[in-house]
N, C-alpha and C positions, 0 to 999 in steps of 0.2 A: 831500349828494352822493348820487345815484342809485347805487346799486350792487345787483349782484347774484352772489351764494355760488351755485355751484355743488360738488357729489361725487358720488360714489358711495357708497349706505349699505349695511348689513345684507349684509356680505360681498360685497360686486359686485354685488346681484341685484336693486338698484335706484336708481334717479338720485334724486337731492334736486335742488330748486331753494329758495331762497329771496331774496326781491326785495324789496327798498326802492326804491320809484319817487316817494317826495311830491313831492321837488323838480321832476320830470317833470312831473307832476300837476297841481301849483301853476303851471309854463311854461305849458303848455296852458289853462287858468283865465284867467289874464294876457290873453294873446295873443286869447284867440278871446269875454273875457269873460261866463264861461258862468254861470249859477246853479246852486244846488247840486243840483238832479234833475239836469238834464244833465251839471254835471261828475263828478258819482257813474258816471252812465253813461258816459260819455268814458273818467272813471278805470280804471274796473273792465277798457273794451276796450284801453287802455294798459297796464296789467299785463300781459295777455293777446299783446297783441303784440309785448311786452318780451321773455317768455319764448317765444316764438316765432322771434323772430329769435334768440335764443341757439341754438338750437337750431339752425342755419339752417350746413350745411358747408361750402357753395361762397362766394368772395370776393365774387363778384358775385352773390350769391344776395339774395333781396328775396322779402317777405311779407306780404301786407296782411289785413284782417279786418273784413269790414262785417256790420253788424246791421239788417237793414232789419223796421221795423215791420210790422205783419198787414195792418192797413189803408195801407201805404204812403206813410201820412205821418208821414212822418221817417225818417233812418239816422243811424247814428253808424260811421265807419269807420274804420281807423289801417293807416296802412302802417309796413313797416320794413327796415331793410339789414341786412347782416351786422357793417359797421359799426358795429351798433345805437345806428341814428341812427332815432328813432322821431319818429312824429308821427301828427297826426289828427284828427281837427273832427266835431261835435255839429251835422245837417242838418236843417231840419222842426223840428215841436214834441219828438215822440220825450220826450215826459212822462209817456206812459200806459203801460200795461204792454205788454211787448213778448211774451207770450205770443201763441203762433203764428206770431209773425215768424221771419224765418231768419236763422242766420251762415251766412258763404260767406268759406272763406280759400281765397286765391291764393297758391301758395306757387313761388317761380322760384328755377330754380339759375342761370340766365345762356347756359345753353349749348341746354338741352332744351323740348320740351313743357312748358308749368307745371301744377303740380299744383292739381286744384280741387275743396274737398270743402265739401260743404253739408250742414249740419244746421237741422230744426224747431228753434223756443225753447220749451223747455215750461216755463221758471221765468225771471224777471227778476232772479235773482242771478248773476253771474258766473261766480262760480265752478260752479255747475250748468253755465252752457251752453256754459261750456269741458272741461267734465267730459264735457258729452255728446257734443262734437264730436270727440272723440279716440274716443270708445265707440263712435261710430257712423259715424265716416267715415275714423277710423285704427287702430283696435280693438287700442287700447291702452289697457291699463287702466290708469287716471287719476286722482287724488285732487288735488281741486284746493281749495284755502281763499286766496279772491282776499278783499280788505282794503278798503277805499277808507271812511274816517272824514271826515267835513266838520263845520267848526266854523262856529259861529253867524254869524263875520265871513264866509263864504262861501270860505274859504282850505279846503284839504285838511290836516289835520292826518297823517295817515299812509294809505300807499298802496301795497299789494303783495300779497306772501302767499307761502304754502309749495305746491308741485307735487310729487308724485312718481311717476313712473311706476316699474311693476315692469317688469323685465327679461323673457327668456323663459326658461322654466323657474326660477322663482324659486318657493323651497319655500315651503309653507303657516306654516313656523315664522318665515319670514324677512319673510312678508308680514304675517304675523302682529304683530312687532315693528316692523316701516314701521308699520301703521295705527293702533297703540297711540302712538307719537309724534307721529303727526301728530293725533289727534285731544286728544291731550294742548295742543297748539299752539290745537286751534280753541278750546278752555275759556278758552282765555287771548291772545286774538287782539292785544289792547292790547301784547304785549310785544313787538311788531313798532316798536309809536312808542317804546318803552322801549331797545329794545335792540337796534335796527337789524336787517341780513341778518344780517351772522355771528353776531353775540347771540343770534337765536332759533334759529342753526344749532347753533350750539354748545349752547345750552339745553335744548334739546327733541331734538337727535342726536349729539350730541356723542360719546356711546356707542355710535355706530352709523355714523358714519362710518369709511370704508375707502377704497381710493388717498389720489391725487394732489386737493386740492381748490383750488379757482382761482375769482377774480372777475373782474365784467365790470362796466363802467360808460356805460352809455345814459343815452343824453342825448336834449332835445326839438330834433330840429337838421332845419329842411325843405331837399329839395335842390332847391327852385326856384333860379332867375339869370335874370342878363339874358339870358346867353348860351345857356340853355338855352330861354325864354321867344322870343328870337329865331328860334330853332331851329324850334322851333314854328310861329312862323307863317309862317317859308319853306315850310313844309312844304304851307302853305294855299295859296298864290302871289299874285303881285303882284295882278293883275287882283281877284279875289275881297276881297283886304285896301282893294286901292282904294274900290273899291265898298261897303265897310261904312263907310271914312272919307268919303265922300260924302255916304250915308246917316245917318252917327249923328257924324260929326265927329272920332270916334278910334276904334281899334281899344282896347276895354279886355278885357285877361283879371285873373282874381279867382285867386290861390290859395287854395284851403280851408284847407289847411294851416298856412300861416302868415300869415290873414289880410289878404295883402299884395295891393295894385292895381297894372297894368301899364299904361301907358296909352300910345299911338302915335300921333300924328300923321300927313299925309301925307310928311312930308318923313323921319321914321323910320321909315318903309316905304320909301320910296323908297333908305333908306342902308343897308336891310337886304340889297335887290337888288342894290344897288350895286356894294358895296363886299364883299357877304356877311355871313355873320352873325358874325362876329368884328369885324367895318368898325365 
């Protein structure tokens, strides 16, 4: 089961996260049948995203995270809900190191402007270029130890990690003992497959947790449908949908997401305008 431990540690003065995503992981691998460079890199933006949408206030809040290579071929992107319903797809080769490439997250509350902050890659491990996008595009200080273990069969044996941000005005003694357990955590990263979220919560902060502590459970869930797929290509209109089923014989759309084909005819266009897109 996907889960994720959230608290507050070291007196209130700063946030824990800890994530168990394999089973995530493993969905995504399945679906989009990835090898293991790409699903290492898929993996790592899926933690990433996981803890992202936790993070996320509004009901209708939504937040995606692309990693677009230097030379521009390939990205690897993931979006997510507040529902954390996550998901996400491995584009291009995206084998080579992504140094100099960007992340760029899209973060929506549903009502406003959405927020868009971009960061350089200057290291191909995750946890760096999520460390750096909080540093330099949310200037929040950020200790991030992302996980992503692949077994020789190509399956992901463990996927997640420990986040902490410090609060503001959080003392030098308080940050002091955050970074002494979490670095205790990175010496011994395997006890994330050993001992799930709360096990490495409790193992390595146990003694440093303060409030109320709570979990969350994401899952790999894409919000494509028919009905939304229809939606869509009303949106395109009759004429233009004609004319591609002339030209190519159906109207096909590809989700990346959840590898899934939509495929139209004339006469399912014609019952889109029909009838509407609920018809």
């Amino acid at each position: 089961m996907n889960k994720i431990f959230r608290s507050l540690i070291c007196e209130e003065q700063a946030s824990l996260t800890v994530l168990d995503v394999t089973k995530l992981v493993n969905d995504a691998i399945k679906i989009h049948s990835l090898g293991p460079t790409a699903a290492k890199l898929l993996g790592g933006l899926l933690v990433s995203g996981a803890y992202c949408a936790a993070n996320l206030k509004e009901k209708r809040g939504s937040v995606s995270l692309t990693v677009k290579a230097k030379d521009g071929d390939g990205a690897v992107s993931v979006s997510a809900d507040a529902d954390l319903h996550i998901r996400g797809y491995a584009d291009g080769s995206c084998s080579q190191t992504l140094v100099g490439g960007t992340l760029t997250v899209v973060r929506e509350d549903g009502y406003s402007v959405p927020y868009v902050g971009t960061c350089e890659i200057a290291s191909d491990d995750a946890s760096d270029i999520l460390a750096e996008y909080f540093q330099v595009s949310e200037q929040i200080p950020t200790a991030v130890k992302i996980v992503v273990e692949m077994g020789g069969d190509g399956t992901c044996l463990s996927a997640g990690g420990v986040i902490i941000q410090l609060l503001p005005d959080a003392s030098d003694e308080q940050t002091e003992r955050a970074g002494e357990a979490f670095e205790a955590f990175c010496k011994d990263v395997d006890s994330l497959r050993r001992e799930g979220a709360e096990g490495v919560a409790k193992a390595f902060f146990g003694n440093l947790l303060s409030g109320v502590t709570y979990e969350l459970f994401p899952d790999y869930i894409c919000n494509c449908s028919e009905s939304r797929i229809r939606g869509i290509l009303a949106s395109v209109g009759r004429d233009e949908l004609l004319k591609i089923v002339e030209e190519q014989g159906k109207v096909s759309v590809h989700c990346h997401y959840c590898n899934k084909d939509y495929e139209y005819d004339r006469k399912d266009i014609e019952k889109i305008f029909d009838k509407g897109i609920d018809g």
